[in-house]
C-alpha positions, 0 to 999 in steps of 0.5 A: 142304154136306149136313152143314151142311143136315143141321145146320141140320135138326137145330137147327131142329127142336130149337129147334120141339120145345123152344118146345112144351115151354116153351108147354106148360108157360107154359100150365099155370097155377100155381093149382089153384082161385081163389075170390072171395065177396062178403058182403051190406051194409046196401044191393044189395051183390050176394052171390055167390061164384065158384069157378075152376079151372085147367080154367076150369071155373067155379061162380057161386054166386048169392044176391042183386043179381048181375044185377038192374039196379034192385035192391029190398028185394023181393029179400031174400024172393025165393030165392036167384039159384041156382048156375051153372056155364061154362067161362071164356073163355081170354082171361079166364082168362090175363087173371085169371092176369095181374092175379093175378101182378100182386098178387104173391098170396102175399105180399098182407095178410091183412085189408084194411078196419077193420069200422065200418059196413054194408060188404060184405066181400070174400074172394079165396082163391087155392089154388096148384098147389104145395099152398099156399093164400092168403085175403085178407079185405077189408072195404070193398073198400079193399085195393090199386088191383090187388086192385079190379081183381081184383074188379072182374074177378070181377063181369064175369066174372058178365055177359060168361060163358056161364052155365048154371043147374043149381040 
């Protein structure tokens, strides 16, 4: 009875210690740096980009109509919104991991939209922990319903975040 005791000791702490080392490596994520940037229209199309790291460490760069509620031509002469920076929330970091594992990133197209108008243009920049990287440019924003949901993602990433102006 005391070895079985000892036994079923010993294999409850192995399986403890080795649920760790699994949770410890499920949290690093696989991308190193995720990058979203927004190009201006004809119209308010706001104009920014936004860098994450896997620390979800976070700059917004701000140029025009990202938190202005009536946009207006009078905006183009005011400068620029300014640089920002926030550590994401951990909930949305692991919810922007997930809708990117959904996209099955890497192989993604590398141009979505055909240039025929006033569009603004979207670029989404995931560089992996492995060293590789991958650009999507998407004019229009007429990729895939889950790429939408990704930048979809990024412009509420700029309202619901504790952003700190340093520029």
């Amino acid at each position: 009875m005391k070895y079985l005791l000892g036994l079923v000791a010993f294999v409850f702490m192995f399986s403890c210690n080795s649920q760790n080392t699994q949770n410890t490596q499920n949290n690093k994520s696989k991308y190193s740096t995720i990058e979203y940037k927004t190009t201006p229209c004809f119209g308010f199309c706001p104009v920014y980009s936004m860098t994450i790291k896997a620390d979800r460490t976070a700059v917004l760069e701000a140029e025009h109509f990202n938190f202005t509620k009536t946009p207006s031509k009078d905006e183009f002469s005011k400068p620029r919104e300014g640089t920002f920076k926030a550590t994401i929330k951990e909930a949305d970091y692991n919810k922007l991991v997930s809708l990117l594992n959904g996209l099955d990133v890497k192989n993604l197209n590398e141009k979505y939209g055909q240039k025929v108008s006033d569009l603004s243009t979207s670029y989404l920049t995931v560089n992996f922990a492995d060293g590789t990287s991958k650009q999507v440019e998407d004019y229009g924003k007429r990729g895939s319903e889950k790429l939408l949901e990704v930048y979809k993602f990024f412009e509420d990433l700029k309202l619901n975040q504790q952003w700190t102006k340093v520029k």
